[in-house]
C-alpha positions, 0 to 999 in steps of 0.5 A, spaced: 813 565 044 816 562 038 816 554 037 824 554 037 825 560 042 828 557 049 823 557 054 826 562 061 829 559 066 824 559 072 825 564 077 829 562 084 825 564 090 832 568 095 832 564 101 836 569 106 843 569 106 848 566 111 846 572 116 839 571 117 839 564 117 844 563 123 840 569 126 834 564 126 838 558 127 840 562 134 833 564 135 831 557 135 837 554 139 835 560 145 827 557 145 829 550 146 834 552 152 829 555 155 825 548 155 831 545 156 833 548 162 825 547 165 825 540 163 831 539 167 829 543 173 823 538 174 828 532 172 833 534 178 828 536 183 824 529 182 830 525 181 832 529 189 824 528 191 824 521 189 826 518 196 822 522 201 815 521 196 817 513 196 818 513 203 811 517 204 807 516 197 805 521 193 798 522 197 800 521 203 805 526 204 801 532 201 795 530 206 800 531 212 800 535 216 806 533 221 813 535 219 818 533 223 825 533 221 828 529 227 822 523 226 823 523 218 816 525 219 814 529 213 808 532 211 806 538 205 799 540 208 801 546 212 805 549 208 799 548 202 794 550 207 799 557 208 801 558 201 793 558 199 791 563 203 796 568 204 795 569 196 787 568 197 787 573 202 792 577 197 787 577 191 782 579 195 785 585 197 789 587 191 784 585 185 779 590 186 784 596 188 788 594 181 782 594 176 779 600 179 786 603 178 787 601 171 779 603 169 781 610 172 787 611 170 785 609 162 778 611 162 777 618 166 783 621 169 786 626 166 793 625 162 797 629 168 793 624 173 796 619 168 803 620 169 803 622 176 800 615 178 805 612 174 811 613 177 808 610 184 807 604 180 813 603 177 817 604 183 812 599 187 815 593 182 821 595 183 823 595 190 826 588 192 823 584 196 827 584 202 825 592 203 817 590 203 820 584 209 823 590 213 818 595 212 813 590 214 817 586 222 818 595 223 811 598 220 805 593 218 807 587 224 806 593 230 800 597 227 796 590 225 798 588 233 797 594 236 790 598 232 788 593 226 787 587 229 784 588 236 779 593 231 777 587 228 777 582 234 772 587 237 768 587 231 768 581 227 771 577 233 765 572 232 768 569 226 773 565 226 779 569 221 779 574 227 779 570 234 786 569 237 791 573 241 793 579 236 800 578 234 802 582 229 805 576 225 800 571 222 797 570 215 793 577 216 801 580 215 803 576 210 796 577 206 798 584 207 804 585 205 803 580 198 797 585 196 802 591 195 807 587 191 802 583 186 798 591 186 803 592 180 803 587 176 795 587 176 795 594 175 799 594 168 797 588 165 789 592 167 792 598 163 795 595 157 788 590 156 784 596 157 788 600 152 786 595 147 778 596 147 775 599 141 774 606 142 767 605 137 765 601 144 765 607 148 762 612 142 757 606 141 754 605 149 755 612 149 751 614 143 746 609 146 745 614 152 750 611 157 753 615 162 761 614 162 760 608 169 754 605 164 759 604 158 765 601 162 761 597 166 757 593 159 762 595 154 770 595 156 770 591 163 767 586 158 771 586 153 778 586 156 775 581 161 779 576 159 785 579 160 784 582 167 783 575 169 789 573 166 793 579 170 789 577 176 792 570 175 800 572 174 799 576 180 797 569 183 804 567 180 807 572 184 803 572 190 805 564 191 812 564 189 815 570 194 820 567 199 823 572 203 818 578 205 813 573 207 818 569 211 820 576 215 813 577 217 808 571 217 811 567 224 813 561 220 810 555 224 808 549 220 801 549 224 794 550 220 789 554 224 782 558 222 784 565 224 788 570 220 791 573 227 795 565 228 803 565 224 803 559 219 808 557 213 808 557 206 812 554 200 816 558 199 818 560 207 820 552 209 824 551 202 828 558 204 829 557 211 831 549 211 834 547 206 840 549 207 840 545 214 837 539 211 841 533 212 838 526 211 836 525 204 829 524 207 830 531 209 833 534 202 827 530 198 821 533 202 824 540 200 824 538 193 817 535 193 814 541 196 818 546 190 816 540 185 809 542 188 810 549 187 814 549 180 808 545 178 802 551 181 806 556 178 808 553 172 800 552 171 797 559 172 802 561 168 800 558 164 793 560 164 794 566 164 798 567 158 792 563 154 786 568 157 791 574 156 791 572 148 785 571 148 782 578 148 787 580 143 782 576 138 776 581 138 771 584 141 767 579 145 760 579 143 757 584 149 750 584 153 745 589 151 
């Protein structure tokens, strides 16, 4: 450059014009709803609990086991015993057929065996929830009374989980009918983290002398673990938050017992079927502390869940010769 030349004027970086700026001021304003509206449901619902946890205290009520309305007499323990293990009892049933489905379908059935299962699949996530109630009080509370659980009384009757009177509607029930509707979520989720598994993997365990069960088990189960345990965690999330088709076949009875035979209660039940009935503020809080507990639950294995899902996307895991 000459000693008189002007210097050129430095190059000014677009900032996006009017459009793209108000599409992201958009996008953020719908995040911070979000968090907005989460943050006013748990003020609400401790603003409404306040009464019946002062009345109480915190501990006190969630160790309780009495719950009487009339008494003012109220205690959390029954409904957590209930949610608990019909959500367990859920897992339990689930998780092995959800992960087995999803490592069959993605890693040995044929791609028209693919798109034949699929569709069960699909149409299993979307029935409401009020039809698994129906067609558990019309189909599985009779064939769990009259064949399921005498054969397990008969036969396991030594335990406590299968000693009491076969009624149909208990625990087992609600574990039941739980176990179909999480097996959608866990099966998908399953499929979508096993998809993402390397195919240099499978080549390098099958290169090795691998049979096909040899290469899922020490290559691809390993690395989508994360993952699998992540769907298994948001199909926990469905199992304890479901309302009303564990209403329509668990027995709701606030009473804690061994047996899976016995009616119980559960979160979700006891907020349906008496907060509209509810009365007295002690009464109105109790509810809301029980769904301050269940948001709580929720929102942490959500939370979890989201964190172990994003985790298999990193990377391959360092995998075990």
């Amino acid at each position: 450059m000459s000693p008189g030349a002007e210097s050129p004027a430095p190059r000014r970086v677009p900032r996006g014009n009017l459009g793209d700026r108000a599409y992201g001021a958009a996008l953020v304003a719908l995040g911070v709803t979000v968090l907005l509206a989460a943050g006013l449901i748990v003020l609400v619902l401790v603003q409404t609990a306040r009464p019946a946890l002062a009345a109480s205290g915190i501990l006190p009520f969630i160790s309780g086991s009495d719950w009487d309305p009339v008494q003012d007499s109220f205690g959390a323990l029954p409904f957590i015993y209930g949610t608990v293990v019909t959500s367990v009892l859920a897992l339990l049933l689930a998780v092995p057929v959800g992960v087995g489905l999803a490592v069959f379908l993605t890693e040995m059935a044929p791609p028209k065996v693919r798109a034949v299962v699929a569709f069960p699949l699909e149409l299993l996530a979307a029935i409401p929830s009020v039809v698994y109630g129906l067609w558990g009080v019309f189909v599985l509370v009779p064939w769990l009374r009259d064949h399921l659980e005498p054969a397990l009384a008969g036969a396991l009757g030594f335990l406590p989980l299968f000693q009491g009177p076969p009624l149909g509607m208990g625990f087992l029930a609600a574990g039941l009918i739980l176990a179909v509707m999480v097996l959608p979520t866990i099966t998908s989720i399953s499929i979508e983290v096993l998809r993402t598994v390397p195919g240099s993997l499978r080549e390098a365990a099958f290169a090795l002398g691998a049979t096909r069960w040899e290469a899922i088990r020490m290559a691809v189960l390993p690395y989508g673990r994360d993952g699998i345990l992540g769907a298994v965690l948001l199909g926990l999330g469905r199992a304890l938050g479901e309302t009303m088709a564990v209403t329509m076949v668990i027995g709701n009875s606030p009473e804690i017992h061994a047996s899976l035979f016995a009616p119980g209660y559960t979160l979700p039940s006891i907020i349906a079927n008496e907060f509209a009935e509810a009365t007295g503020a002690l009464h109105t809080g109790a509810l809301a502390a029980l769904g301050l507990i269940l948001f709580a639950v929720t929102i942490l294995l959500n939370a979890a869940a989201r964190l172990l899902v994003r985790a298999v996307r990193r990377g391959p895991r360092r995998v075990a010769a």
